[in-house]
C-alpha positions as CSV (number, residue, x, y, z in Angstrom):
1,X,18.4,-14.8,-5.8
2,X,16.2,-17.4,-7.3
3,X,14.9,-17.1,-10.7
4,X,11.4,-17.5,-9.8
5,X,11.9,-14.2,-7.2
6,X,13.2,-12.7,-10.2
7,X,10.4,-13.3,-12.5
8,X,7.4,-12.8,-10.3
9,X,8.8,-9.9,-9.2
10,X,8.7,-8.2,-13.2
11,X,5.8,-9.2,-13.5
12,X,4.3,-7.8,-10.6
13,X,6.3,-4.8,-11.6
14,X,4.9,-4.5,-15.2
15,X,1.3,-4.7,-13.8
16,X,1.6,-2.3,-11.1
17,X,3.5,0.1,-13.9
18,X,-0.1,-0.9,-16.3
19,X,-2.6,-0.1,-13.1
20,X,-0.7,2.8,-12.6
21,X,-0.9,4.3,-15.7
22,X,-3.9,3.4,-16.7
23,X,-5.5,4.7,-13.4
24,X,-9.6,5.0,-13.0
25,X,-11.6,1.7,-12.5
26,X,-8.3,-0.6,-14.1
27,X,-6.9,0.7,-10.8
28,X,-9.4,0.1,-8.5
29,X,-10.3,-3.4,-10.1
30,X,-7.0,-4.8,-9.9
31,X,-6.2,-3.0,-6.6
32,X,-9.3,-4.8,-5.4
33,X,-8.1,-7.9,-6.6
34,X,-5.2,-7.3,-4.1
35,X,-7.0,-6.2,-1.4
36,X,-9.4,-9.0,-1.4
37,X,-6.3,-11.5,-1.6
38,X,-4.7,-9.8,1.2
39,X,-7.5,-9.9,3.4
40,X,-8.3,-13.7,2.8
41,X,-4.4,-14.1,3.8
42,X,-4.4,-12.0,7.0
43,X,-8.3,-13.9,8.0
44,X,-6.2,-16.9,7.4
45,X,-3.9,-16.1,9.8
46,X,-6.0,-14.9,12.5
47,X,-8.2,-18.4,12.3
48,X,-4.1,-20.0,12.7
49,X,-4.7,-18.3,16.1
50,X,-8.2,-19.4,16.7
51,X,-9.8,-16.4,16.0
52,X,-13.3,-16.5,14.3
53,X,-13.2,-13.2,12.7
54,X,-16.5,-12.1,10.0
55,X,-14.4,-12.3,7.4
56,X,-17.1,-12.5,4.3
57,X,-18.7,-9.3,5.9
58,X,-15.4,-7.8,6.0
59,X,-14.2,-8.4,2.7
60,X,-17.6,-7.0,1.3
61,X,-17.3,-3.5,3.1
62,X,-14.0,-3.1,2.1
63,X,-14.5,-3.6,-1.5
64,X,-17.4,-1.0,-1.0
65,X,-14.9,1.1,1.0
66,X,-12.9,0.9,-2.6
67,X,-15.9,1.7,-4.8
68,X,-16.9,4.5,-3.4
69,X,-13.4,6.2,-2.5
70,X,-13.2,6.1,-6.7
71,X,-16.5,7.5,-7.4
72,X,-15.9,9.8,-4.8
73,X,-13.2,10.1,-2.1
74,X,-14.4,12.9,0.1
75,X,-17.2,10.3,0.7
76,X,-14.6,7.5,1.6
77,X,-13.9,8.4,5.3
78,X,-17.7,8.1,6.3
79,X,-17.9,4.5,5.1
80,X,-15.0,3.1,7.1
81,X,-17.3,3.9,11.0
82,X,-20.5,2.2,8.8
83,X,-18.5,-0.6,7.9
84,X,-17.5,-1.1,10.7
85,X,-20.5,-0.5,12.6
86,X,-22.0,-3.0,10.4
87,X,-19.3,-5.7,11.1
88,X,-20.2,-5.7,14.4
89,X,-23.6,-5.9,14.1
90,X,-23.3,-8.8,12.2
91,X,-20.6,-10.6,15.0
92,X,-23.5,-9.8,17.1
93,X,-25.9,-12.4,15.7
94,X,-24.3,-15.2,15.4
95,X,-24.9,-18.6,16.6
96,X,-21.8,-18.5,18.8
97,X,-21.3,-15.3,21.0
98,X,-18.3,-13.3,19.3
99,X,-15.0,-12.8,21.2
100,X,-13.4,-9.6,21.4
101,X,-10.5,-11.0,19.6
102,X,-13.2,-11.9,16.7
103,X,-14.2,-8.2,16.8
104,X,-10.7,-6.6,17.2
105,X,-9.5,-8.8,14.3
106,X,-12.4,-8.1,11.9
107,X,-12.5,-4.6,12.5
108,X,-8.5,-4.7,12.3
109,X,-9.2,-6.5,9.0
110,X,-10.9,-3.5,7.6
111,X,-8.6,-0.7,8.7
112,X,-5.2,-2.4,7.8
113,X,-6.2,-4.0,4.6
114,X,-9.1,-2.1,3.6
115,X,-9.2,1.6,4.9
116,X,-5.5,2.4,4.7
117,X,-5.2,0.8,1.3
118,X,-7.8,3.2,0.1
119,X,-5.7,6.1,0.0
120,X,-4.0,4.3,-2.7
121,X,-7.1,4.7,-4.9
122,X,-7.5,8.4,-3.3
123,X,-4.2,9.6,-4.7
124,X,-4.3,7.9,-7.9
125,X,-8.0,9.6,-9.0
126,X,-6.2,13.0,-8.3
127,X,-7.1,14.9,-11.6
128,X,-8.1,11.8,-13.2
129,X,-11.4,13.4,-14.3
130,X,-10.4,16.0,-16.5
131,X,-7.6,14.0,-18.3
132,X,-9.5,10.3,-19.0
133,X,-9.4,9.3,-22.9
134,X,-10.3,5.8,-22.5
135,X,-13.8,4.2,-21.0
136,X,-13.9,3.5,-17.6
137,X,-12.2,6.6,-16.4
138,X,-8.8,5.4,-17.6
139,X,-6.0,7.4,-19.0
140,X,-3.5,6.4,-21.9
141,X,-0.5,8.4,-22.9
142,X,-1.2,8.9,-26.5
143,X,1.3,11.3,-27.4
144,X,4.3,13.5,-24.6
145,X,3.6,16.8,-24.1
146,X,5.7,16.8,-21.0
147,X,5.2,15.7,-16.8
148,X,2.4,18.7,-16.6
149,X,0.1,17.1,-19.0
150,X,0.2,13.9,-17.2
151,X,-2.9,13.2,-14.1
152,X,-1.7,14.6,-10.6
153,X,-2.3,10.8,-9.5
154,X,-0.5,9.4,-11.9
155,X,2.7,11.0,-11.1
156,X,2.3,11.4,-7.5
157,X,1.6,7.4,-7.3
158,X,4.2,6.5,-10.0
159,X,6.9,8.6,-7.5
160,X,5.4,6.7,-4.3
161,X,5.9,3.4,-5.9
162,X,9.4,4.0,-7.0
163,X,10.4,5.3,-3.2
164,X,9.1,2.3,-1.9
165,X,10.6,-0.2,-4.6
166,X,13.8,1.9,-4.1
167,X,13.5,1.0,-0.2
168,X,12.5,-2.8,-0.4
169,X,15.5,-3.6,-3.1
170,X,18.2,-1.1,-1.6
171,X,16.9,-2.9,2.2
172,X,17.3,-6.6,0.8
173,X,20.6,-6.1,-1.2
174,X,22.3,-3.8,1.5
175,X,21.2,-6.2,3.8
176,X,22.5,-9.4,2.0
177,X,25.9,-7.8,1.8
178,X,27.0,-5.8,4.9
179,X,24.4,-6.3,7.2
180,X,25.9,-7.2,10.8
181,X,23.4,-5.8,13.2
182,X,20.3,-7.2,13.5
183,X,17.5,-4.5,13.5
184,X,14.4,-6.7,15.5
185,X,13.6,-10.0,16.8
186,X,10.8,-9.2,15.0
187,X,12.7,-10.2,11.8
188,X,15.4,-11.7,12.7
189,X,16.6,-11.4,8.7
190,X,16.5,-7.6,8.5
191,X,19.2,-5.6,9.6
192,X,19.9,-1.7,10.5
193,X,22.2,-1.4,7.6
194,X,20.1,-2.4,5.2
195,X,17.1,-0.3,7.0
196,X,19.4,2.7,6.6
197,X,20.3,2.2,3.2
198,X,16.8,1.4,2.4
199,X,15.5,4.9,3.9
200,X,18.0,6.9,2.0
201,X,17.3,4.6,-1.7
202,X,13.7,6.3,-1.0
203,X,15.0,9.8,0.2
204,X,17.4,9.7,-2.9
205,X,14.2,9.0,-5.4
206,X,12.1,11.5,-3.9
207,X,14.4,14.1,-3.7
208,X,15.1,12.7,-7.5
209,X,11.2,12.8,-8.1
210,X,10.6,16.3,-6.7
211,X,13.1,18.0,-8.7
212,X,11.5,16.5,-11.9
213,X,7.8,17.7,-10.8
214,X,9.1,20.7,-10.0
215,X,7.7,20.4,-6.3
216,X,7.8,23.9,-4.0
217,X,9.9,23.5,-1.2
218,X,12.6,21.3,-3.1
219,X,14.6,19.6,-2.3
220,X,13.3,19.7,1.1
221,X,9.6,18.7,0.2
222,X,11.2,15.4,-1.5
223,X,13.7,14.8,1.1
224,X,10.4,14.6,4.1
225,X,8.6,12.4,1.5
226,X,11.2,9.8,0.8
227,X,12.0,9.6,4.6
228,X,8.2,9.5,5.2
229,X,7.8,6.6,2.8
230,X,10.9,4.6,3.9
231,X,10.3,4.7,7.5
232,X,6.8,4.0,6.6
233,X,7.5,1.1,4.0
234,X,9.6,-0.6,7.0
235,X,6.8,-0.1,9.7
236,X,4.6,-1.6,7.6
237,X,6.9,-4.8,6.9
238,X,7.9,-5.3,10.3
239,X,4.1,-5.5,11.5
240,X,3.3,-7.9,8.9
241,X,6.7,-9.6,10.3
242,X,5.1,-9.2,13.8
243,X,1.5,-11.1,12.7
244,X,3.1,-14.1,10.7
245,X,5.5,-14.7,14.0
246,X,2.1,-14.6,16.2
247,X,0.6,-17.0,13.6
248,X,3.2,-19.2,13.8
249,X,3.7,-19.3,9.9
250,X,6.8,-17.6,8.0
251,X,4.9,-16.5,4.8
252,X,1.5,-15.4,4.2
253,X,0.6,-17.3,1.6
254,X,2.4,-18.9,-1.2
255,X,0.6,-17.4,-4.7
256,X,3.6,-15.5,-5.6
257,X,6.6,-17.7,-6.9
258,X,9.7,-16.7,-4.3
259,X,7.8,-14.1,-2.8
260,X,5.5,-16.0,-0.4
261,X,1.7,-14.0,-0.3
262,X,-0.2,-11.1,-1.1
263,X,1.0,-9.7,2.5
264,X,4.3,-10.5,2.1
265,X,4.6,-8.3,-1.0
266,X,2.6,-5.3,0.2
267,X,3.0,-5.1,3.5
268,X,5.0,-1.7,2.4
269,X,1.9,-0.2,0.5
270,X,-0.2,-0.5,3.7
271,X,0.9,2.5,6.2
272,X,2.7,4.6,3.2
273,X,-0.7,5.3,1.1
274,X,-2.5,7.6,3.2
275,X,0.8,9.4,4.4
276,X,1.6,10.3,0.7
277,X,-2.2,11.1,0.3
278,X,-2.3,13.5,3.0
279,X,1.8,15.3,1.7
280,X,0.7,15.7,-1.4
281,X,-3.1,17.3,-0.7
282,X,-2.3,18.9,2.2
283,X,1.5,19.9,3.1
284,X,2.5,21.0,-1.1
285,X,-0.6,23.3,-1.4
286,X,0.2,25.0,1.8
287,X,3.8,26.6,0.1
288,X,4.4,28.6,-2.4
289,X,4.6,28.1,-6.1
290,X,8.4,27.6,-7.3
């Protein structure tokens, strides 16, 4: 693996650990950042097509989208039919008549690297509030007094992240060294053993992660999230596989040293966050208390 893969890669890893932590508007800024750097990579790929998507209006909306599902979540779902709503009325006025391949791709470009992302910023304010003790809503460990004194978001996020990391590296390496079978023409680099693998790395951490938060349900309840997250974490690869092979371009962008772009790093984070968002809101407060 080249060192530059290597590098970039800690990096990213000790800034997502940092946003993480740190949770409240450091999260949403620098998961902004991210989204607005994705979205200028997946505009450029539709214009590689010839698509004339409204792209400005777009990015805008979503970073409202972001803004408000911080301030305050429940609110977050009725933006996303505005925003969209509103992208089309703009599409609608400009000097050349829209296609619907503009509209499908700009609206596209709000759900996939907008909406969906959104969740991430959902599940990481989960009792936030009550535990902030630093400005801007953040959160700073200042002394341990154990996983229950932590934010719900924090740990629920920090678990999420580690099942997909768990998935990408088990994947690549697995894939590197036994992989035989090619999984789709999609990518024509991934193979079914290293998608098996990759699944049960994240299974393995959430079952892991569920024992340690003391989940109800376990180790079943970690054992549906890690395969939830895997499965997911692929999905999400193998479309962005699917939109760079349309484009005609094998890497998103190239701002990450031996990583390629934005896209090509988080395409796992897109169909995972609102998946985990929904397990842990929904499915854990339905059972019973261990």
């Amino acid at each position: 693996m080249p060192w530059s893969r290597i590098l970039s890669g800690i990096v990213a890893i000790v800034l997502a650990l940092a946003m993480i932590l740190m949770g409240g508007w450091y999260f949403t800024i620098c998961f902004g950042i991210i989204i607005y750097l994705g979205q200028l990579e997946y505009f450029q790929l539709a214009r590689a097509k010839g698509i004339a998507p409204a792209a400005k209006t777009t990015l805008v909306v979503s970073q409202i989208l972001l803004v408000v599902s911080n301030l305050n979540p429940s609110l977050a779902d009725a933006i996303f039919p505005v925003a969209g709503t509103f992208i089309c009325f703009y599409l609608l006025f400009q000097p050349k008549f829209a296609t619907i391949a503009d509209i499908s791709t700009s609206i596209m470009g709000l759900f996939y690297c907008g909406y969906l992302p959104s969740y991430w910023v959902r599940l990481r304010s989960l009792g936030q509030a009550d535990l902030s003790n630093i400005p801007l809503d953040g959160f700073w460990i200042t002394a341990w007094h154990g996983v229950d004194a932590l934010p719900q978001g924090l740990t629920n996020t920090f678990l999420a992240f580690l099942c997909i990391w768990a998935a990408d590296i088990g994947a690549y390496f697995i894939g590197k060294w036994i992989g035989r079978t090619r999984l789709s023409d999609i990518s024509p680099k991934k193979t079914v053993e290293g998608a098996v693998f990759g699944v049960s790395a994240s299974v393995a951490v959430g079952v892991v992660g569920s024992w340690y938060l003391d989940w109800s349900g376990w180790p079943i309840t970690g054992v549906l999230l890690g395969l939830l997250i895997g499965v997911a974490s692929l999905l999400g690869d193998l479309t962005e596989s699917m939109m760079k092979r349309d484009a005609g371009v094998k890497d998103s962008g190239q701002l990450i040293p031996g990583h390629g772009g934005i896209l090509d790093r988080a395409d796992s984070y897109v169909f995972t966050a609102p998946l985990v968002y929904y397990f842990v809101t929904l499915l854990l407060p339905l059972l019973p208390n261990p």
